[in-house]
C-alpha positions in Angstrom: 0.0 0.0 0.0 3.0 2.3 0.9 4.4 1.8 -2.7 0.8 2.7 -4.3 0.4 5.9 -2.8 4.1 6.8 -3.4 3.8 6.1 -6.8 0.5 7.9 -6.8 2.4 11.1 -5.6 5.0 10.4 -8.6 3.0 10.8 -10.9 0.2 13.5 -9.7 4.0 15.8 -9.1 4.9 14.8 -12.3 1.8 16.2 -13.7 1.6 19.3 -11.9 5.0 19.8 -13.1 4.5 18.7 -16.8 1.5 21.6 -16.8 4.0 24.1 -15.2 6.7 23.5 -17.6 4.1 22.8 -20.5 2.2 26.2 -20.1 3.8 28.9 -22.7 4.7 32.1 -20.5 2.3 34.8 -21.6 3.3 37.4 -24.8 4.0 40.5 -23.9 0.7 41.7 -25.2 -1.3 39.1 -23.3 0.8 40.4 -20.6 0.0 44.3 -21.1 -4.2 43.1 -22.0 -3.7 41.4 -17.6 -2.1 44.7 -16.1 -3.7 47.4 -18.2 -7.1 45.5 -19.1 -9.1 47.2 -21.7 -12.5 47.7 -20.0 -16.0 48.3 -22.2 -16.7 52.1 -21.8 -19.8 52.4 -19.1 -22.9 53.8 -20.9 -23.3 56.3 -17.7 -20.0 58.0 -18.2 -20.4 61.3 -20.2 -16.9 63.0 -20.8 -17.6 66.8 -19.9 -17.0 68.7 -22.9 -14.2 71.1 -21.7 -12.1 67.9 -20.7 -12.0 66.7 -24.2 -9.9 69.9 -24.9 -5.8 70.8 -24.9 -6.7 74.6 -24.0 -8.9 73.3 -20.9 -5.6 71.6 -19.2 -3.7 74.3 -19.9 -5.9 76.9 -19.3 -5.9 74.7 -15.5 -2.3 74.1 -14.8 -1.7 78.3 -15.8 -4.5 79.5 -12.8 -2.9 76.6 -10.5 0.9 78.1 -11.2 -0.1 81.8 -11.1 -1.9 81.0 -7.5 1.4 79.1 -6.3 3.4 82.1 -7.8 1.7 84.7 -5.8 1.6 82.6 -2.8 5.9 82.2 -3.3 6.2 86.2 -4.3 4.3 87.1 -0.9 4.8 84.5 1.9 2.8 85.2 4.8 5.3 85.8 7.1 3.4 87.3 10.0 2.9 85.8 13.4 0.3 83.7 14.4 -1.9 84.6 17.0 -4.3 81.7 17.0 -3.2 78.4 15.6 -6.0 75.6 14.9 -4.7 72.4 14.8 -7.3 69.7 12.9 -6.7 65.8 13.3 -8.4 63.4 10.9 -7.6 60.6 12.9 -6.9 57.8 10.5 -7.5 59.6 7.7 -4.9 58.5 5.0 -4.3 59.9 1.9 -6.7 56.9 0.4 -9.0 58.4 2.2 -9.0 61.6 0.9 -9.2 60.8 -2.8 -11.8 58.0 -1.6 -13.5 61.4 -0.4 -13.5 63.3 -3.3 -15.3 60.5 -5.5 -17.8 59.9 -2.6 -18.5 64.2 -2.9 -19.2 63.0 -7.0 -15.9 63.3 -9.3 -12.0 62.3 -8.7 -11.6 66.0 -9.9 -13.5 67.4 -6.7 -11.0 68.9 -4.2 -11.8 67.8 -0.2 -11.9 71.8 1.4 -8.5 71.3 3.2 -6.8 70.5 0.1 -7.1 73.8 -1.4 -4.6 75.3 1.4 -1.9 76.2 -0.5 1.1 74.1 1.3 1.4 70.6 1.7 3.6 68.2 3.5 3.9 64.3 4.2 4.9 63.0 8.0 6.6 60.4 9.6 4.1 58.5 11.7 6.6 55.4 12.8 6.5 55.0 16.9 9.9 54.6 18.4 9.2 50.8 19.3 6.6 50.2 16.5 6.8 51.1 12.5 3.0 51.0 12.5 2.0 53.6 15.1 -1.1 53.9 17.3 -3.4 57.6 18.0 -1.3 57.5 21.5 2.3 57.3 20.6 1.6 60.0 17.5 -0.5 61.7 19.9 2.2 62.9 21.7 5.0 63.2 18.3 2.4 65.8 16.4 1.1 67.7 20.1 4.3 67.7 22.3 7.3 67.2 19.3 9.0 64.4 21.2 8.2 60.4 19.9 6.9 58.2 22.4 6.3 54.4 22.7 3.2 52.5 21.1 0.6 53.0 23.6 1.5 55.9 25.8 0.5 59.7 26.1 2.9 63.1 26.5 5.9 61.3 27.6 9.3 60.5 26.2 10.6 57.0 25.3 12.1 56.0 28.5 8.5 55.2 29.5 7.5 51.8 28.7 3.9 50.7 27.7 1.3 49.7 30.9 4.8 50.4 33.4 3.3 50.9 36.4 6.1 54.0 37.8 8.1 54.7 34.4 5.7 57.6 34.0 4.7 58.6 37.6 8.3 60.4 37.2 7.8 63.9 35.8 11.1 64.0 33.9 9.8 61.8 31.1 7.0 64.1 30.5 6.8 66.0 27.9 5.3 69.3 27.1 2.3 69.7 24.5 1.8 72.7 22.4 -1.3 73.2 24.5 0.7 73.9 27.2 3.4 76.9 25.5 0.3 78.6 24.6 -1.0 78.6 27.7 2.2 79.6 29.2 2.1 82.4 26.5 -0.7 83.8 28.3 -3.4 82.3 25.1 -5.9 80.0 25.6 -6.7 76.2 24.5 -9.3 74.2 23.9 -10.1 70.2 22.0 -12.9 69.2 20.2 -13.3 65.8 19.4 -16.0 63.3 18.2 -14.4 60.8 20.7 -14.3 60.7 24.2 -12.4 63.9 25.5 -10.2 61.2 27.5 -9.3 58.9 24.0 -5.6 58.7 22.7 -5.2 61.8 20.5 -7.3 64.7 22.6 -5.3 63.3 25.8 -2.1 64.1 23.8 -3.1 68.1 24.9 -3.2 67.9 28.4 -2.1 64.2 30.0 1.0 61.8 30.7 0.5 58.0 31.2 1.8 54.9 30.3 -1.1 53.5 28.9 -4.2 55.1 27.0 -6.6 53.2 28.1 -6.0 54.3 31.8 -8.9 56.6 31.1 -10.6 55.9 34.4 -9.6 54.5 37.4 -10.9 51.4 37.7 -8.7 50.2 34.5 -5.6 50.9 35.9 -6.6 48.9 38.8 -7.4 46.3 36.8 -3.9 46.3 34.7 -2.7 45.2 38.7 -1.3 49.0 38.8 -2.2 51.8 41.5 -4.3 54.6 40.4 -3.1 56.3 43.3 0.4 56.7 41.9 -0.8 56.6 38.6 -3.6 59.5 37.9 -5.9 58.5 34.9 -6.9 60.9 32.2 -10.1 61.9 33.2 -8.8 63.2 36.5 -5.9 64.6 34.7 -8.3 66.9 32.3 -10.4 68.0 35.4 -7.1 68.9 37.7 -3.9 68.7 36.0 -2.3 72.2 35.4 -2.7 71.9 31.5 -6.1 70.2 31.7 -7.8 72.5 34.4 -6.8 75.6 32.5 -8.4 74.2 29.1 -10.9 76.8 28.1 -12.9 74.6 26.4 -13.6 71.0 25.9 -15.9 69.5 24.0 -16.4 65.6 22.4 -18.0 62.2 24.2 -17.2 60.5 27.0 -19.0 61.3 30.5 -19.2 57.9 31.4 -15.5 58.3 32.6 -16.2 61.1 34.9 -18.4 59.5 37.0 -18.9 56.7 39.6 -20.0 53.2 38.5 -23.1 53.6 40.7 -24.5 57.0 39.1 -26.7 57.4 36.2 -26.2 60.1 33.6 -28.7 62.5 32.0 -29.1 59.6 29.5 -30.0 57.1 32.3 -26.5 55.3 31.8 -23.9 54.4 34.3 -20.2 55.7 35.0 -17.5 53.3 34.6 -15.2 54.8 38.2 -15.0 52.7 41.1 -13.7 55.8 43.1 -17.3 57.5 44.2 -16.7 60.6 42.7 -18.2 62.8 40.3 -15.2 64.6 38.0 -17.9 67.0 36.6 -19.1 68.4 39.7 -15.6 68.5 40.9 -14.8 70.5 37.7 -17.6 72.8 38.0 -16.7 73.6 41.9 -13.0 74.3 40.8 -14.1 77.3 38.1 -16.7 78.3 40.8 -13.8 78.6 43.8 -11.9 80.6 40.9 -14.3 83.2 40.6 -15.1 82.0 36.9 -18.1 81.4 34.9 -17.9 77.3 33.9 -20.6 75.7 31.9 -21.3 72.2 31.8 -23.5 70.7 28.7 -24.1 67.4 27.6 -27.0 68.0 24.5 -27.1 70.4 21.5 -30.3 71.8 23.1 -28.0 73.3 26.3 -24.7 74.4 23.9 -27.2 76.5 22.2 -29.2 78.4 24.8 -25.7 79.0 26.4 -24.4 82.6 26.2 -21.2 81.9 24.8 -19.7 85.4 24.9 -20.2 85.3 28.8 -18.8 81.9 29.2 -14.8 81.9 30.7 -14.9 78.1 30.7 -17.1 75.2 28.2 -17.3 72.2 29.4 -19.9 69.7 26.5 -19.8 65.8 26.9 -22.2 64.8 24.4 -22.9 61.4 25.2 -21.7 58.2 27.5 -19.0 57.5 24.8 -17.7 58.8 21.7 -20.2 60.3 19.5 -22.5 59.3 16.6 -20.6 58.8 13.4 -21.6 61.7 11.4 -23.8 59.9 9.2 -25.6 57.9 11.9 -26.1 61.3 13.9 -28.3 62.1 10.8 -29.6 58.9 10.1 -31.0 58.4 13.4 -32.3 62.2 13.6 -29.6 62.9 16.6 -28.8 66.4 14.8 -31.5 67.6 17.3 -29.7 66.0 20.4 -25.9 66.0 19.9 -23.6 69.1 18.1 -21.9 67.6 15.1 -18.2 68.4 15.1 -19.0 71.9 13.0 -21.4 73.0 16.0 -18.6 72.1 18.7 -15.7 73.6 16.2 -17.9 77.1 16.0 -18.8 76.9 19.6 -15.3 76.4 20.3 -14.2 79.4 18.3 -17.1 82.1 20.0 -15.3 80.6 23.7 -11.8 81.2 22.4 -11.5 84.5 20.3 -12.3 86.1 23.0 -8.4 86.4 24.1 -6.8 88.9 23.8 -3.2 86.7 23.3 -5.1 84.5 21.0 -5.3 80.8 21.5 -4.7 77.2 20.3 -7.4 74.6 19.9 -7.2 71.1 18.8 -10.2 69.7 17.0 -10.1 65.7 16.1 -12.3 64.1 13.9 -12.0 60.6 16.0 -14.5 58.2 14.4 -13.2 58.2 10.8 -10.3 56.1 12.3 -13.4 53.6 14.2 -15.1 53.2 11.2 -11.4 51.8 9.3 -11.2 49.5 11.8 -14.4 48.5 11.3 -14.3 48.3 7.5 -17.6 50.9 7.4 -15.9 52.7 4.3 -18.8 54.4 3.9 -19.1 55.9 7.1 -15.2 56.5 7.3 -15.9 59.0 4.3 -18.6 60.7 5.8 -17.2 61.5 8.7 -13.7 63.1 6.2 -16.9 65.0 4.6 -18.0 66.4 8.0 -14.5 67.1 8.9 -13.8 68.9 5.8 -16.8 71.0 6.1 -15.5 71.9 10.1 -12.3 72.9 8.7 -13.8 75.3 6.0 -15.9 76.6 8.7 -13.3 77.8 11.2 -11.2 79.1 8.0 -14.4 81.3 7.5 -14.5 82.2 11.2 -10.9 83.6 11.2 -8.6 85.2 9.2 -5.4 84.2 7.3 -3.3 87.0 8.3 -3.1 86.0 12.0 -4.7 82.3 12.4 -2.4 79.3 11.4 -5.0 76.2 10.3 -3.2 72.9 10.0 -4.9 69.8 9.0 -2.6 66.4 9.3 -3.3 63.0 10.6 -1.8 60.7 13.4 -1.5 57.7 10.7 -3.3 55.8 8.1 -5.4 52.6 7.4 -5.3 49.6 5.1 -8.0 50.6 2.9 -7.1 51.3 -0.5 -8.9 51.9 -4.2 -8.4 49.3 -6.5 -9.6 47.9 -9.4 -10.3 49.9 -12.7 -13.3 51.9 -11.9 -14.9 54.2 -14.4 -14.2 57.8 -13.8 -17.3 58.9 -11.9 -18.4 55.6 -10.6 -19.9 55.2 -7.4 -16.9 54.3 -5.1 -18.9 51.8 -2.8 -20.0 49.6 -6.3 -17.9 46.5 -7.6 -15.0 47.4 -9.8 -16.4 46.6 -13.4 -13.6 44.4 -14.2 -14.2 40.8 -12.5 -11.3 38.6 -10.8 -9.6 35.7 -12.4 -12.5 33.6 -10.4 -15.0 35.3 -12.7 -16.4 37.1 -9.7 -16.9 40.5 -8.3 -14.9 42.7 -6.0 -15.2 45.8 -4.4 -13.7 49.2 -5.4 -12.8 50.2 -1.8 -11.4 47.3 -0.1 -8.9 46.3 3.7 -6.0 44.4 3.7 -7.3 43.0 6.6 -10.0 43.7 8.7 -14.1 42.1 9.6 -14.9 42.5 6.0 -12.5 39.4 5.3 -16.5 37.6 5.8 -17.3 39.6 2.8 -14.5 38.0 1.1 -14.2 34.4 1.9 -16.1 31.3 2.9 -14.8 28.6 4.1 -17.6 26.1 2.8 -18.0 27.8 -0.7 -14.6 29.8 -1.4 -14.7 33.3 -2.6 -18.2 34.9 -2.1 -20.0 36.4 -5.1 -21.2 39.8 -4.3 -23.2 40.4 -7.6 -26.5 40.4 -5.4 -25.2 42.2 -2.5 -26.1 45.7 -2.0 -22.6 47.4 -0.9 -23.9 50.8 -1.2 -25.6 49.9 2.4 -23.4 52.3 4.6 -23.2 49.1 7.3 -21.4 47.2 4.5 -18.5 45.9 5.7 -16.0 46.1 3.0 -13.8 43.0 1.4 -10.8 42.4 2.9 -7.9 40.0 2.6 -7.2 38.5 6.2 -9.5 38.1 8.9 -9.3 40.4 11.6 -11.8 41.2 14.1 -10.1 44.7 13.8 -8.8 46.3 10.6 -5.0 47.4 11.6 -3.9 50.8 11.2 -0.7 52.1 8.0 2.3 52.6 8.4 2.7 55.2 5.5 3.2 58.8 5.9 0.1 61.2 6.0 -0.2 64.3 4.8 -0.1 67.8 6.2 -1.8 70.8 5.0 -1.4 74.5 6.2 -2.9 77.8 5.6 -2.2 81.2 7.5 1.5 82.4 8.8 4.2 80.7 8.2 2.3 78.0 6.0 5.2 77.3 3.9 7.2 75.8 6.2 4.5 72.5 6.4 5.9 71.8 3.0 8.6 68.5 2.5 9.0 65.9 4.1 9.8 65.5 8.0 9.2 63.5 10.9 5.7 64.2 13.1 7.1 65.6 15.6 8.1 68.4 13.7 4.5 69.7 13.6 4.0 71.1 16.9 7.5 73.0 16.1 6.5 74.4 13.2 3.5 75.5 14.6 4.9 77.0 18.0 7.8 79.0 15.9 4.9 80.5 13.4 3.1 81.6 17.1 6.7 82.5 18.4 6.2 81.1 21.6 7.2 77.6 23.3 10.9 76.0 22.7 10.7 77.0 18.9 10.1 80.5 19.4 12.5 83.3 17.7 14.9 84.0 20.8 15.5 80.0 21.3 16.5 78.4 17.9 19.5 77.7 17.9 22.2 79.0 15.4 
């Protein structure tokens, strides 16, 4: 029986290799028809007239070189007053040009991409090439590089250490911070929780990020006594008491596991207290007029010119993805990220010095990991239109904007789909397997059950409707979570001193860039060094 089979094994590799050397190699044509395939032309394209033209490119690339030309003969030079500091948090540069085909047309410009400088970062952690929103946190806030996993302090602290960062000379010092000291104010917005990885960056220092409360450094078999978590930290650290504004999910942190919010939900402390009455009874002892808010209705009977200190956490959590906000008609109970950005603005340009505020768009990164595409573009959509909105609000002359992200996802755009296609179809082309794939796809990630089945192979998606915006889309290995990129991002930068964003540099050079354009901090005029 043993010779059977071994003979059987002869000749079934003598067959596989007889096909292998039998096969011609393809031509060079059949090779050039695989990688550049010649797709039928799809009866809904229409080719817009102008387009079809020489004069209509060149006509283009003259207003684009005369804008960059007046932008190099006068370089705004002046000093920034305010600087606004915008974080799409996992938004890669796939997902900006995914954005500009879900606005309609790969020709559309995303708002942020009109500034006229642009510059791609280094996101790589110092013990991970693949970063995470802590570690990036604290390169693009505080200009110093960090571990994976911890907030605002240096290297020497190592992830979940229980007393590396109870020592105050790994700390570093955020941007948030030199303005304050500068005599400006600060604020964060975010559509997480205020406590998450990047709005922490501003104001905390911990080993770990998810020490937001603490009960989970308990739990982690580390003392909360030594180690202060990042809820208590924004309420009574000297950067996060002093925050003018703060605005974003999360209340469920502030308060004791045995009390209900406004919503009827519980806290997740174990210490008995209540950070948000502590917070309110601090501003109150200072002689200051705090507000605390946690719906759209009480932001917007608030009289914000009269308010010293805002104070909105807009629900247990992190908030709504944009589109579910609208979906699910919460536009009438929670701000969406333009309402907090604006409300944010009335609070702050009320300084005399001027101010900083940081403004995160947290849930396009959540909805990566999910593999919602859809709802990953909606929220850059939303994020673009808060960024256009505060460049209304304030003026070039004196306001830096700067609009980057911590790091990227997986997601890319593939296939050959036609030019104004929508970008959550199938690609028209099919695979080798005769089936269907999606345009907008993971390299890993939940959507793998999209992809593959282990009873019937590769799944045909013909009859599946991927234009749902809970569709989670294809991906190549299964993950419950889609991983984060290790690419660079991109940075974008209008107002003083915009031209420096430009080139190539490492993430911690943004907080830099943006102190020395606000002359103030480690970077300002009288400390660079020769």
């Amino acid at each position: 029986m043993k010779t059977f089979y071994c003979c059987l094994s002869l000749l079934l590799i003598y067959g596989i290799c007889h096909d292998s050397l039998a096969k011609e190699p393809p031509t060079e044509e059949e090779l050039e028809l695989k990688q550049h395939p010649r797709l039928v032309s799809s009866r809904d394209f229409a080719a817009l007239d102008e387009e079809l033209e020489t004069r209509f490119w060149h006509d283009k690339a003259q207003s684009i070189l005369a804008d960059k030309l007046s932008h190099h003969k006068a370089l705004n030079e002046n000093r920034a007053k305010n600087i606004i500091l915008f974080l799409g948090d996992g938004m890669s540069v796939h997902t900006i040009a995914a954005t500009r085909a879900h606005l309609g047309d790969s020709n559309k410009q995303v708002y942020f991409e009109k500034f006229p400088y642009v510059g791609l970062s280094k996101t790589y952690a110092i013990d991970e090439r693949t970063p995470d929103s802590a570690s990036t946190a604290t390169a693009y806030l505080s200009g110093v590089k960090g571990n994976y996993g911890t907030i605002g302090v240096n290297a020497e602290v190592p992830r979940r250490d229980c007393l590396a960062a109870t020592n105050t000379s790994t700390h570093t010092q955020s941007i948030a911070q030199w303005a304050q000291e500068a005599g400006k104010w600060a604020g964060l917005v975010t559509t997480a929780r205020v406590t998450h990885a990047s709005p922490a960056g501003v104001y905390a220092h911990t080993a770990e990020r998810d020490w937001e409360d603490d009960q989970t450094i308990e739990k982690h078999g580390c003392s909360a006594e030594l180690n202060t978590d990042i809820a208590r930290q924004l309420v009574e650290g000297s950067v996060g008491k002093d925050l003018r504004v703060i605005l974003g999910g999360g209340r469920a942190k502030f308060r004791d596991q045995t009390k209900h919010d406004e919503e009827g939900i519980l806290g997740e402390r174990s210490d008995g207290r209540d950070l948000i009455e502590d917070w309110k009874n601090e501003k109150t002892e200072r002689g200051q007029r705090g507000e605390y808010v946690w719906s759209l209705k009480g932001l917007s009977q608030l009289d914000l010119s009269k308010t010293d200190y805002l104070l909105g956490l807009f629900d247990a959590s992190h908030c709504p993805y944009h589109g579910d906000r609208q979906r699910s008609h919460l536009e009438y109970a929670e701000p969406s990220l333009s309402d907090m950005t604006e409300a944010a603005l009335k609070v702050l340009s009320r300084s005399e010095e001027g101010y900083f505020l940081f403004v995160e768009s947290g849930r396009i990164d959540m909805a990566h990991h999910a593999t919602l595409a859809h709802k990953a573009l909606e929220d850059t959509q939303e994020f673009a239109n808060a960024i256009e909105l505060a460049r209304d609000l304030t003026n070039e002359e004196d306001t830096l904007i700067v609009v980057t992200s911590d790091h990227s996802h997986t997601m890319s755009i593939n296939g050959y789909p036609y030019r104004r296609q929508n970008i959550y179809e199938t690609a028209p082309n099919l695979a080798d397997d005769e089936l269907p794939f999606t345009i907008l796809s993971y390299a890993n990630g939940p959507g793998f059950k999209q992809t593959y089945n282990e009873q019937i192979g590769r799944l045909d998606l013909s009859h599946v409707n991927t234009e749902n915006v809970d569709f989670e889309f294809q991906a190549t290995v299964p993950l419950s979570s889609e991983t984060h990129g290790g690419e660079d991002v991109a940075v974008f930068a209008s107002g003083p001193k915009e031209h420096l964003f430009s080139g190539n540099y490492e993430q911690s050079t943004i907080p830099a860039l943006m102190a020395h354009a606000a002359n103030i901090g480690p970077f300002a005029e009288d400390k660079l060094k020769n």
